[in-house]
Structures are given as structure tokens and as C-alpha cells.
C-alpha positions as CSV (number, residue, x, y, z in Angstrom):
1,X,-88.5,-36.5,48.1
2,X,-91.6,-37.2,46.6
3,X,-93.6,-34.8,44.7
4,X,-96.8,-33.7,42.9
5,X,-98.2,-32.1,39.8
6,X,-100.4,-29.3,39.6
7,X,-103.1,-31.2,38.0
8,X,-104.5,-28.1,35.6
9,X,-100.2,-26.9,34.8
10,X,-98.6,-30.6,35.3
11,X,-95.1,-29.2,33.9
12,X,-95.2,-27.6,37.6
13,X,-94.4,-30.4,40.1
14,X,-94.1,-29.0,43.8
15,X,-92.1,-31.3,46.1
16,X,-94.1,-32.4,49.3
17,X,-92.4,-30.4,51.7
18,X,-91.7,-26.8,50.5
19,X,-88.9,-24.0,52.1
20,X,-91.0,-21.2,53.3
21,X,-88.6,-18.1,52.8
22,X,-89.9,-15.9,55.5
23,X,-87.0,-16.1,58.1
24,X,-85.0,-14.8,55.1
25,X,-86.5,-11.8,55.2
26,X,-85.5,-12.1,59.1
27,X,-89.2,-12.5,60.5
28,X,-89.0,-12.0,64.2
29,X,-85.7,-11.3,64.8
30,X,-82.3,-11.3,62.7
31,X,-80.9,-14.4,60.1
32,X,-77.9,-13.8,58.6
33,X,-77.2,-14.5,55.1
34,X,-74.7,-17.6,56.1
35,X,-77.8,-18.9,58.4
36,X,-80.0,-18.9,55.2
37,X,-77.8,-19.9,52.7
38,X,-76.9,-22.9,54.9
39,X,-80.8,-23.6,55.2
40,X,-81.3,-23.7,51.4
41,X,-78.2,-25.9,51.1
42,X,-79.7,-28.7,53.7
43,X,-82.9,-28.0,52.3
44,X,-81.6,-29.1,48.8
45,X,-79.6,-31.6,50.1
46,X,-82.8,-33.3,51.5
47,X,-84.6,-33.1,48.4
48,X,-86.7,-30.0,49.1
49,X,-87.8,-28.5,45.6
50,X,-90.3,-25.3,46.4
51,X,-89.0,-22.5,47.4
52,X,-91.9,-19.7,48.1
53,X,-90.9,-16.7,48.9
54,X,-92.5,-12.7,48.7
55,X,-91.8,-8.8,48.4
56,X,-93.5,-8.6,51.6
57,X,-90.6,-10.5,53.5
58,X,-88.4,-8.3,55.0
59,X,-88.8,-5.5,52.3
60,X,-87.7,-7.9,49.7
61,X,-85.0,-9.3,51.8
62,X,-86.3,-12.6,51.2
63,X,-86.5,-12.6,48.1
64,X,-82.9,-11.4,47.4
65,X,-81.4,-14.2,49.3
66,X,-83.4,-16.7,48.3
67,X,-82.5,-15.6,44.9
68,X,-78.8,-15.8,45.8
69,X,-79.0,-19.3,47.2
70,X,-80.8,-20.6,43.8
71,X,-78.8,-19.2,41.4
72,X,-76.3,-21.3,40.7
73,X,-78.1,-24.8,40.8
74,X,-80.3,-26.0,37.9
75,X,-83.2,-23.6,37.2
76,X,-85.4,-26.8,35.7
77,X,-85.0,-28.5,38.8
78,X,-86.7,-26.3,40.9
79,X,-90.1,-23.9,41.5
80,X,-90.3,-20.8,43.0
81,X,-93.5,-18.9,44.0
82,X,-93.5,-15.1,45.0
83,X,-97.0,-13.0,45.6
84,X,-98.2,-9.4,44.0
85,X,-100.5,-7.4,45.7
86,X,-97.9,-4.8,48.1
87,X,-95.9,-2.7,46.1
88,X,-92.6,-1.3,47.8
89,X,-92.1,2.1,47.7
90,X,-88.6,3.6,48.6
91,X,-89.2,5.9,52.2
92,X,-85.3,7.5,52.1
93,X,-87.0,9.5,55.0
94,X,-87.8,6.5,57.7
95,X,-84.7,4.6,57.0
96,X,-83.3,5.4,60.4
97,X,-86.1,3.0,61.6
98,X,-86.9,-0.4,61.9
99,X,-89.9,-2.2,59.8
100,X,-93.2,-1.9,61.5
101,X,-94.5,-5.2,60.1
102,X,-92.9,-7.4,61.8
103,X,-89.8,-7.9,60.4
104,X,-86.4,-6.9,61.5
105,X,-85.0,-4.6,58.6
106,X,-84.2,-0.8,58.2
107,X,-87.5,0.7,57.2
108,X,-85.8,1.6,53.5
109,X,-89.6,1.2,51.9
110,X,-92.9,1.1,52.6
111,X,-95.7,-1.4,51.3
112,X,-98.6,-0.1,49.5
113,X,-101.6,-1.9,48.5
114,X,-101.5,-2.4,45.1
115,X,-103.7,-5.1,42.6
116,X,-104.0,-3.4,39.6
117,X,-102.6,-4.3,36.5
118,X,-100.0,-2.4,36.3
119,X,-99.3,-3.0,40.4
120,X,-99.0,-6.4,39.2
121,X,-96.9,-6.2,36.4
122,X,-94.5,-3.9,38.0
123,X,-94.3,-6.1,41.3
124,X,-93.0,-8.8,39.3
125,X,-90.9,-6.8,37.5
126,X,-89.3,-6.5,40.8
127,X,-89.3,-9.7,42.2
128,X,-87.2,-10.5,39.1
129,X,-85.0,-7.8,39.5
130,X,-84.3,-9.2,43.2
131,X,-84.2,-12.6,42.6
132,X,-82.3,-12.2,39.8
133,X,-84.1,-15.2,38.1
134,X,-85.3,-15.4,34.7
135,X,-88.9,-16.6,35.7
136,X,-91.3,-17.0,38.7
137,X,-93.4,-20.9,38.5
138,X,-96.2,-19.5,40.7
139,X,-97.5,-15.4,41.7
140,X,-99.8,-15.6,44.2
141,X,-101.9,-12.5,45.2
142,X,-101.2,-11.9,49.1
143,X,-103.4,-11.3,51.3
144,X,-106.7,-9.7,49.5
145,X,-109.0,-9.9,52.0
146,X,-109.9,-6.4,51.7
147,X,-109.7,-6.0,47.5
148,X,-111.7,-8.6,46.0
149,X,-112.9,-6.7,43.2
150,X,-109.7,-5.3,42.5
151,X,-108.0,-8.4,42.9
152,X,-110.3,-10.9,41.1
153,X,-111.1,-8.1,38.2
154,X,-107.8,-6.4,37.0
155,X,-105.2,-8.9,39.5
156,X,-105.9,-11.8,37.9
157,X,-106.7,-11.0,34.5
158,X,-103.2,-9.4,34.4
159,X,-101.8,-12.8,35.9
160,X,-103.6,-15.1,33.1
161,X,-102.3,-13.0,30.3
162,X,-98.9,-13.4,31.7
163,X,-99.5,-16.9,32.2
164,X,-100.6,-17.5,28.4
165,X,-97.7,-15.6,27.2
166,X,-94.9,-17.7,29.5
167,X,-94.0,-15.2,31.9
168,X,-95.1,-17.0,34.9
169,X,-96.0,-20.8,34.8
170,X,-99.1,-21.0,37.2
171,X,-100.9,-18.4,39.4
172,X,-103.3,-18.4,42.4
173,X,-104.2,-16.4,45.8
174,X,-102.7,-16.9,49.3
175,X,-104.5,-15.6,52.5
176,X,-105.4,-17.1,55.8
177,X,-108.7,-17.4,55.2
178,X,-110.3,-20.6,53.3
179,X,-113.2,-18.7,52.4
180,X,-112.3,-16.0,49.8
181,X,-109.7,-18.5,48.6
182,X,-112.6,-20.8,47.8
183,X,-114.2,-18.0,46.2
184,X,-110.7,-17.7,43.4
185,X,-111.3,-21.3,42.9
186,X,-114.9,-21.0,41.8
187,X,-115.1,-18.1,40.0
188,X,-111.4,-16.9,38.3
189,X,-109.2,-19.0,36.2
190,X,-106.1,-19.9,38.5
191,X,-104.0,-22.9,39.3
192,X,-103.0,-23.5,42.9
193,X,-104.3,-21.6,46.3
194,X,-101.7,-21.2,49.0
195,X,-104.0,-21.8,52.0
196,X,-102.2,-20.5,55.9
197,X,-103.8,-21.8,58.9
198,X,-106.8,-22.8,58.0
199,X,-106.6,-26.9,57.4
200,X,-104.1,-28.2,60.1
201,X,-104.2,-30.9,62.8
202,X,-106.0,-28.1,65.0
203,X,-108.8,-26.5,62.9
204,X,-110.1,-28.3,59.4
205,X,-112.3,-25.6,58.1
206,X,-110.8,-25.1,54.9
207,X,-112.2,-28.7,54.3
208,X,-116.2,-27.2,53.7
209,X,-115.3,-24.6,51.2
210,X,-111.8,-24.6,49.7
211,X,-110.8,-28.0,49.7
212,X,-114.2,-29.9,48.1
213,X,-113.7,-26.5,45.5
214,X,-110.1,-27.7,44.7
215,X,-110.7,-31.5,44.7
216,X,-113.8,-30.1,42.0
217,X,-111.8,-28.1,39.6
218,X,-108.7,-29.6,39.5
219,X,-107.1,-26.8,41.5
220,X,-103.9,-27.5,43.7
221,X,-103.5,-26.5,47.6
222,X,-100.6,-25.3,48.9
223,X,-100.6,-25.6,53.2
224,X,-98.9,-23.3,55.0
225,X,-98.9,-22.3,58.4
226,X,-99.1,-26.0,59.6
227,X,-98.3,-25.3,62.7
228,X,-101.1,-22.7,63.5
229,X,-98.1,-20.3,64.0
230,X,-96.4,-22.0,66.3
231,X,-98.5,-23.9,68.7
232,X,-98.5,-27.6,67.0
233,X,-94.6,-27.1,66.8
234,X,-93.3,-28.9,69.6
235,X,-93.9,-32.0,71.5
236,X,-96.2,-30.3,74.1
237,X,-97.1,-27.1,74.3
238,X,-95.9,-24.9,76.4
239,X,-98.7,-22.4,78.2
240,X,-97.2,-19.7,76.5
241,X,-97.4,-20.4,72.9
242,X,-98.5,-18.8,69.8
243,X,-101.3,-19.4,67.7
244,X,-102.3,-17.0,64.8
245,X,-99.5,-14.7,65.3
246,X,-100.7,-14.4,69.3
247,X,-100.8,-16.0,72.8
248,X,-102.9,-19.1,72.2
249,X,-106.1,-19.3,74.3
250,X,-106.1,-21.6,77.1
251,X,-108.5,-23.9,75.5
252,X,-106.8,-23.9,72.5
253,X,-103.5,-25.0,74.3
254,X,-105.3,-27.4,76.3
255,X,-106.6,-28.9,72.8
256,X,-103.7,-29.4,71.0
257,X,-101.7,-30.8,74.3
258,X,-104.9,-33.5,74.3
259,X,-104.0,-34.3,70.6
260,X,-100.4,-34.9,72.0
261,X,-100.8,-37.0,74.3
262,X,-103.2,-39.4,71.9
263,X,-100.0,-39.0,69.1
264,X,-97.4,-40.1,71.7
265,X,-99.6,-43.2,71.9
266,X,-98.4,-44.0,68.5
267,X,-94.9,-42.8,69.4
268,X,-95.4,-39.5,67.1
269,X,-95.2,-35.8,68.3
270,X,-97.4,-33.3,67.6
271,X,-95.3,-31.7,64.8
272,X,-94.5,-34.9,63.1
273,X,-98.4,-35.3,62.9
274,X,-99.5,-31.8,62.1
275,X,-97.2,-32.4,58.7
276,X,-98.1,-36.5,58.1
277,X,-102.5,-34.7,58.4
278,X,-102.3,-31.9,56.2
279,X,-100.6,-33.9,53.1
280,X,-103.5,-36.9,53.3
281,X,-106.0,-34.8,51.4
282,X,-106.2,-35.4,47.4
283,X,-106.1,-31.1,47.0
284,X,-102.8,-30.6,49.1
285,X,-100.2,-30.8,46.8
286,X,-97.3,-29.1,49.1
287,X,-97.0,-27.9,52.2
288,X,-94.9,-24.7,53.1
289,X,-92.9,-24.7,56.6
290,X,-90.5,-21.5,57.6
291,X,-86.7,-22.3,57.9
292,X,-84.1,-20.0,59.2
293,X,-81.0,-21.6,58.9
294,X,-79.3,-25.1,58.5
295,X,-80.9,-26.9,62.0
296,X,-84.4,-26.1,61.4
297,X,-84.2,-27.4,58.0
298,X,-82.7,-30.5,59.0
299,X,-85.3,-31.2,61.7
300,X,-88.4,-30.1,59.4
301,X,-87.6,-32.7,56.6
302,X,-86.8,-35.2,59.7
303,X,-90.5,-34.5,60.8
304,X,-92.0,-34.5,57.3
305,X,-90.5,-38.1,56.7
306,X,-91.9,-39.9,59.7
307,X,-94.6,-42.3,58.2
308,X,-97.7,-42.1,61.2
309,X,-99.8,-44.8,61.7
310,X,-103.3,-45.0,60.3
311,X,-105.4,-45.9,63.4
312,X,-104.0,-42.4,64.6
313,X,-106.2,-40.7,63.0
314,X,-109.0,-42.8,63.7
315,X,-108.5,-42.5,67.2
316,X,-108.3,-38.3,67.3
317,X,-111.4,-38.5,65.5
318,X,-112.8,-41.3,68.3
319,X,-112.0,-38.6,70.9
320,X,-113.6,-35.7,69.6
321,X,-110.4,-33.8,68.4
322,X,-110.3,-34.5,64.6
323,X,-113.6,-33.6,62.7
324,X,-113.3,-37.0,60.7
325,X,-110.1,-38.9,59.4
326,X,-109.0,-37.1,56.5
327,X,-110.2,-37.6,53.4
328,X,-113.3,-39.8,54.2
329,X,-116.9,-38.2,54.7
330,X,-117.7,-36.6,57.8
């Protein structure tokens, strides 16, 4: 599987198609250890390099399994990114209950907002402890929509010290907004930006802030959530489907069905394109995609392999569904 270099830490190369760890922390609904351990196995198998995983995930879950799964193969051979930013706090008391966040785990602990130094020192602290690795490649912040000063002020001034002294190899933000991420790129010192939602085959409007900001100072993209949480996922989309974590607007659904039936021209389905679009621009390094167990792995680097014909793209863009073809001016 091919991969790519972080352009400003090149000793960091992130294979095209990354393992998004959040079924391991049983997102949705219950994965059991044999269903992940089999998906890192055909992941592996396949090629698959980047592993990103977080404390957030099923109360750390996640990260204990994916931890499992890694540890016996080659730690040079592959990267792993976790985030900082939620602290988990043991909550003895509400361990009779199930996680409120959206994961299906006892409620043992409870996130806390947390991007202070010493939030950020002890949350990887943690991570280690659970992964049981002896480094992380990439900390990301999560999610600080609502603490830039915190985050840009003592976060990531703990995170380039770290950084200079080895502990971590590259560092960044990742949120599902373009905007704020854009703001990390032009004002802090970090690597890579882990981008959800917010440049797929649906919406492009990380590409007039975060991406030109990237491409500018040599900053790396990670895209997640290529799928727009579901709705570019299968061949057609069904009239109930899910787009940012809820039912998809009928316009919306109607969209993306119009950009499937102009793919099927080509003889490519929607998903195969959503993951061929998002890896043309120069920024995009990786691209993240969920896996629960052994079948969805095998599928998702069946997708990511298709090679989509050019005049595709020419042809959304003809019809008024892609913005312009990637990485030419609008």
C-alpha cells in the first residue's frame, strides 16, 4: 500500500488508507475483542499502516485493544495517533450504567475537559499505560472547538516540547470543523491536522481555509469521516441514512444519490469514489475509515484500491455536484 511522508516530520510516513479504531471502543453497539483483533489482522495483511485511535473511544477501550493487536508486530513498521484534550476520571459510583456518549461500555469513568499542560502530559501518560506502547507517532488535540486559548496556549506548547524531546514524533488538532483547524495551521507550530467531515465527495469546504493553509506550510491532512457519517457508504442511499451523526436531510440524500448515479456511469459506487476524491489533493496525506471487525476491513481496502476514472470528476463538476475537480482552481 502506498504511503506518504509528513512533509515537515518525513521519518513519519502514514499509509494511504488508515484503521480508524473507534468500533474498538464498541461505537454504536458491541465489538468483541476477536472481532477487532481479526480487523487489525486483515487490515495488516492488506498493507494498512496507521492506526489512530483515542481515550475518548469507549473509555479507553480502544485504545487498549488496539494496543493488544499491535504489540507483537514490528513497532518501526507502523504509526499510531491518539488525541489529549478529555481526561478520564474513574466514576466507581455510575458504573452500573452504560456510557452516555455514545459508546456501548459500563460507565467506569467520566471525560473531563482538560488542555492544560499537565492535562496533556498526564493524558498521554495514560494512553501509554493502555496501549502499552513505548511511544505515540502523532497526539492530536480532540475536539477544541470550545478551548482555543487553552488549547493553542498551554496544549500545544506542552505537545512541542514533548515533540523536541522524542516523546511523541509529530502533533496536530482534530475536529470537524475546517475552520479552527486552519487557524492551528497558521498560527501554532504542528505537523498534521486530522480533518472529519469537512472535505468529502459531499461538501469541499475545508478546501478555502484548511487545505490552501496546509498545501502553504507544509502541513499534512489527515481525512476522516469520508463518508459524512454514513451517508456516502453504500451504493445508494437509502432514505434513512445518516449524515453528521443524524438523519440526513432530504436534500442531502437526494444529493449524494445524484452523485451515484453519475459514478455508476463509470462503473464506480459512491463509497469507492468518496475514498478515490479525498486522496487527490496534494495536503491529504491519509485518510481514516472506522473498522469493526475482519469484513469491513476487507471491503474498505477493496474500495480504497479501485483506481476511478478521471473524466469522473469532470463530469460531477459538469453537473453542478462537485465544486471543481480536485486540485485544480475553482
Amino acid at each position: 500500500m502506498m504511503s506518504r511522508a509528513l512533509p515537515r516530520r518525513p521519518q513519519l510516513r502514514l499509509t494511504e488508507l488508515g484503521f480508524g479504531a473507534a468500533q474498538g471502543g464498541n461505537l454504536y453497539r458491541t465489538t468483541t475483542d476477536e472481532e477487532f483483533a481479526s480487523a487489525v489482522d486483515a487490515a495488516w495483511e492488506a498493507g494498512v499502516r496507521y492506526f489512530d485511535t483515542a481515550p475518548h473511544y469507549g473509555l479507553g477501550l480502544s485504545e487498549r485493544r488496539l494496543g493488544a493487536a499491535l504489540r507483537q508486530r514490528p513497532r518501526d513498521e507502523y504509526v499510531v495517533s491518539t488525541k489529549v484534550g478529555r481526561l478520564l476520571v474513574p466514576s466507581p459510583q455510575d458504573a452500573h450504567l452504560r456510557d452516555s456518549d455514545g459508546f456501548d461500555v459500563p460507565a467506569t469513568h467520566r471525560r473531563v475537559w482538560d488542555f492544560s499542560r499537565d492535562g496533556v502530559l498526564r493524558s498521554i501518560e495514560a494512553s501509554l499505560d493502555r496501549t502499552g506502547l513505548d511511544r505515540i507517532d502523532i497526539v492530536y488535540l480532540h475536539d477544541p472547538d470550545d478551548h482555543w486559548e487553552q488549547a493553542a496556549h498551554e496544549a500545544v506548547p506542552a505537545l512541542i516540547d514533548l515533540r523536541d524531546q522524542g516523546v511523541v514524533g509529530a502533533i496536530g488538532a482534530g475536529m470537524n470543523q475546517s475552520a479552527m483547524l486552519a487557524r492551528f495551521v497558521r498560527e501554532t507550530d504542528v505537523d498534521v491536522m486530522m480533518c472529519a467531515g469537512r472535505y468529502t465527495l459531499l461538501e469541499q469546504g475545508a478546501a478555502a481555509d484548511l487545505l490552501p493553509a496546509a498545501e502553504n506550510r507544509g502541513v499534512g491532512v489527515v481525512i476522516a469521516g469520508v463518508y459524512n457519517s454514513g451517508l456516502l457508504s453504500r451504493d445508494r442511499p437509502p432514505a434513512d441514512a445518516v449524515y453528521n451523526y443524524q438523519q440526513a436531510p432530504a436534500a442531502l440524500i437526494e444529493r449524494a444519490r445524484r452523485i451515484a448515479t453519475v459514478c455508476e456511469t463509470y462503473g464506480v459506487t459512491l463509497p469507492q469514489a468518496a475514498l478515490a476524491f479525498v486522496r487527490r489533493h496534494p495536503a491529504v496525506v491519509s485518510t481514516v475509515v472506522g473498522v469493526r471487525n475482519e469484513a469491513q476491513a476487507v471491503e474498505t481496502v477493496r474500495r480504497s484500491g479501485i483506481v476511478v476514472p478521471e473524466e469522473l470528476w469532470d463530469d460531477l463538476a459538469a453537473a453542478g455536484l462537485l465544486a471543481a475537480p480536485p486540485g485544480r482552481p475553482a
